[in-house]
C-alpha positions in Angstrom: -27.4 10.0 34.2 -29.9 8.2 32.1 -30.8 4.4 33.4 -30.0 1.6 30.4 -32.7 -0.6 29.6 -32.0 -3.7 27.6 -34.2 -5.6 25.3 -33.7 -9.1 24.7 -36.0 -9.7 21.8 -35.3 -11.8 18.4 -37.5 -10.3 16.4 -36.0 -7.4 15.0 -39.1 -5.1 14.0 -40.3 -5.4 17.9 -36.6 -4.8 19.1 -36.5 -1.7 17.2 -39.9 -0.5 18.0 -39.2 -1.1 21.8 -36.0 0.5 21.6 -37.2 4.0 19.6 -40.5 4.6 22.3 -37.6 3.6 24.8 -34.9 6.3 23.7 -38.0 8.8 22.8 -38.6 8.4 26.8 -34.9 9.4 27.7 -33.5 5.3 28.3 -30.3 4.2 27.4 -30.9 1.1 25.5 -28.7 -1.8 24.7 -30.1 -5.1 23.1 -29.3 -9.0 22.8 -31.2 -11.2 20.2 -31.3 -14.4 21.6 -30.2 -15.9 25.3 -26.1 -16.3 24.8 -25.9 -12.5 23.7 -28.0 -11.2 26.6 -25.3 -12.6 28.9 -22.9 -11.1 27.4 -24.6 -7.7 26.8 -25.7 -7.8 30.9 -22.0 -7.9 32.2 -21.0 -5.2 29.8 -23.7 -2.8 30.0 -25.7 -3.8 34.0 -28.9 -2.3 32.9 -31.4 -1.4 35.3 -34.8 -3.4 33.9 -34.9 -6.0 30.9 -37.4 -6.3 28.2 -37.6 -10.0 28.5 -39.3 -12.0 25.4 -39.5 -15.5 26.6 -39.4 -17.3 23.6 -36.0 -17.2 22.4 -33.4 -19.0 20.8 -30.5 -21.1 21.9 -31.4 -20.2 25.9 -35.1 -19.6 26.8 -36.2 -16.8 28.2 -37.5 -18.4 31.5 -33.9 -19.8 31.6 -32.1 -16.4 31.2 -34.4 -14.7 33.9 -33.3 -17.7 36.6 -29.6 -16.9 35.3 -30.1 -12.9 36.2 -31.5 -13.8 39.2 -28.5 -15.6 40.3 -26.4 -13.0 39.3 -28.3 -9.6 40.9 -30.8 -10.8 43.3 -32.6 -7.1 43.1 -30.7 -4.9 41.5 -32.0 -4.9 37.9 -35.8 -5.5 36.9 -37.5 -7.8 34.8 -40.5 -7.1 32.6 -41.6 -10.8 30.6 -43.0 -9.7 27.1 -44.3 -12.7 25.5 -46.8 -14.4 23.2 -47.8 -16.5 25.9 -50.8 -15.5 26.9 -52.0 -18.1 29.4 -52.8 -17.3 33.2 -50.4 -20.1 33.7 -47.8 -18.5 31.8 -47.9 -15.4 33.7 -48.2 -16.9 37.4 -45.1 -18.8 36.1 -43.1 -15.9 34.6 -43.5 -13.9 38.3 -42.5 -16.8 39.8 -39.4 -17.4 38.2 -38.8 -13.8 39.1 -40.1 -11.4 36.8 -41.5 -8.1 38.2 -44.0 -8.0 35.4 -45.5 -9.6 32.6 -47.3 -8.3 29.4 -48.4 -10.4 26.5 -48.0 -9.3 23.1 -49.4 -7.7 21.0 -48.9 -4.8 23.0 -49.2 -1.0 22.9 -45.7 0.7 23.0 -47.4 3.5 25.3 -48.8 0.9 27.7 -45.3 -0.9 28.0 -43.9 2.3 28.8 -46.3 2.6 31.8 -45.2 -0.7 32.8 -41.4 0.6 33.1 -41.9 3.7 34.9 -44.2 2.0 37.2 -41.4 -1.1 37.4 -38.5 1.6 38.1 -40.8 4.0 40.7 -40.7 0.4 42.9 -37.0 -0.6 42.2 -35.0 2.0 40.8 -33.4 2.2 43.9 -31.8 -0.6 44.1 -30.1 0.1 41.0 -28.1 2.8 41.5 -24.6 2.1 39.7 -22.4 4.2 36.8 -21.1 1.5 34.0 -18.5 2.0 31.3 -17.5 -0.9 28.9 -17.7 -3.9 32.1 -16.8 -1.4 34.2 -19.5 -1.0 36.8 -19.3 1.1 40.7 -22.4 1.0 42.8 -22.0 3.5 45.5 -24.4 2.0 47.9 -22.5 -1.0 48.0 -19.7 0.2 47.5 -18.6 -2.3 44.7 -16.3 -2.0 42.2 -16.9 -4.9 39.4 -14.3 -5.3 36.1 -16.1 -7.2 33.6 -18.2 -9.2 36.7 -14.9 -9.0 38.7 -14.6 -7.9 42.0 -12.0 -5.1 42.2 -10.4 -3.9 45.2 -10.4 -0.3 46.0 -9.5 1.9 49.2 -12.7 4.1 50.2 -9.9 7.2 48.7 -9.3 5.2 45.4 -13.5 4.5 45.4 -14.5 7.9 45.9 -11.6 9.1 43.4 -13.3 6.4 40.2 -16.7 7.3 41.2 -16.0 10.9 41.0 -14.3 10.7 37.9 -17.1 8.5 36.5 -20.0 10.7 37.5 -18.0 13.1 35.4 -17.3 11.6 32.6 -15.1 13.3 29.8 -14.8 16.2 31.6 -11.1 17.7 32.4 -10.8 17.4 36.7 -7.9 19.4 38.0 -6.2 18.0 40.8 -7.6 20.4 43.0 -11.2 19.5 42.5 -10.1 16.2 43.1 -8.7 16.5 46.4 -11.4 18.7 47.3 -14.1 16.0 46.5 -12.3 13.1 48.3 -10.5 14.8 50.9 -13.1 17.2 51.8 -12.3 17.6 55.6 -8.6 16.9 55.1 -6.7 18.7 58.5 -3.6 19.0 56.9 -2.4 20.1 53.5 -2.8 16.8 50.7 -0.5 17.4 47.7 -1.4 17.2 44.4 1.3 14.0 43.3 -1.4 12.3 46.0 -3.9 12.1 43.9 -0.8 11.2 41.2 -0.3 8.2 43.3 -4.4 7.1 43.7 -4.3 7.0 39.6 -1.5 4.9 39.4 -2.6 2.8 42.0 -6.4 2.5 40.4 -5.1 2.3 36.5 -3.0 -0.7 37.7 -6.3 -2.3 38.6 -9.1 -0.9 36.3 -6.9 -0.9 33.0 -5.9 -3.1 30.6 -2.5 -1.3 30.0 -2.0 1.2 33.0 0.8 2.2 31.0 -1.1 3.3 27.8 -4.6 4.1 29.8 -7.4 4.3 28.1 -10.3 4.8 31.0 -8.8 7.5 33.2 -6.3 9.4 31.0 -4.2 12.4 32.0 -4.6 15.9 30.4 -1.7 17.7 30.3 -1.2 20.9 32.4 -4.7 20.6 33.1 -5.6 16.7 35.6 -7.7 13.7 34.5 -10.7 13.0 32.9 -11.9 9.3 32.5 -12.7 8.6 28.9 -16.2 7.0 27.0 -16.0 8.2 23.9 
């Protein structure tokens, strides 16, 4: 699964020119063009590093980095790419909490150095699956809806993360039972993996009645639906 990168930028020529050398490098990329938007566009999408430009409208940059610091103390990555080009500047950016800093103009190539070398020290801690505010992060063994904490059993966890590592993919019940009762000592019937999807679309869907995340393929088992 490819990591998602977002670039909070305002100018739209740089935004676009980050975001083609980022897609050309095999990134997901979502983007945000001024400080209110990136919030927004972080609990949706949880990227893994930000393209941070510091100078932006209606809530700085410096202010925004101090806000996703409160949020994720480690799990996502900041790179500062601004016109401020002052030592100053840059001892004050990686104080705030940036994990790197590059003044512009830049090269595209040299940025993209930047975020491989940024991910090869961090990308671990950023180990998640995200759908539309719906984020699992298996090492933690978090489920958040939309920044919410939801409560799962470590059968209904295994079940969403499974599902979610296969997105849009057809899962028969039998696969299913096999991936979250692998060492089951007694027979587990198929309406109990029924019962896990009830329980987790009452919890993870807007309208467990009408699903729209983990839907139900007739004759056939689940898939949970992106697109």
């Amino acid at each position: 699964m490819k990591q998602t990168i977002m670039v909070v930028e305002d100018d739209k020529m740089i935004r676009d020119l980050v975001r083609i050398y980022l897609e050309k490098n095999n990134y997901d990329v979502v983007e945000a063009r001024d400080g209110d938007e990136a919030k927004v566009v972080f609990h949706q999408y949880h990227p893994c590093l930000i393209i941070l430009d510091l100078m932006l409208p209606k809530v700085s940059g410096e202010e925004f980095c101090i806000w996703v610091r409160e949020q994720e103390r480690n799990e996502v990555s900041i790179i500062m790419l601004s016109a401020k080009v002052q030592i100053d500047d840059k001892i004050s950016g990686l104080k705030l909490g940036a994990d790197d800093y590059m003044t512009k103009p830049f090269d595209p190539n040299e940025l993209m150095a930047h975020v491989e070398a940024v991910l090869r020290r961090t990308g671990q801690f950023c180990q998640k699956v995200v759908h539309e505010g719906l984020c699992i992060k298996p090492r933690k063994g978090e489920v958040l809806l939309y920044d919410q904490h939801v409560k799962l059993t470590k059968y209904e966890f295994n079940l969403l993360y499974y599902l979610m590592q296969h997105a849009n993919m057809v899962l028969s019940r039998e696969q299913l039972v096999g991936q979250i009762y692998p060492n089951a000592e007694h027979t587990v019937m198929d309406r109990t993996i029924d019962a896990h999807i009830k329980k987790l679309r009452e919890k993870i869907e807007d309208h467990p009645a009408k699903p729209q995340r983990i839907q139900t393929v007739r004759g056939m088992g689940y898939k949970f639906v992106t697109a």
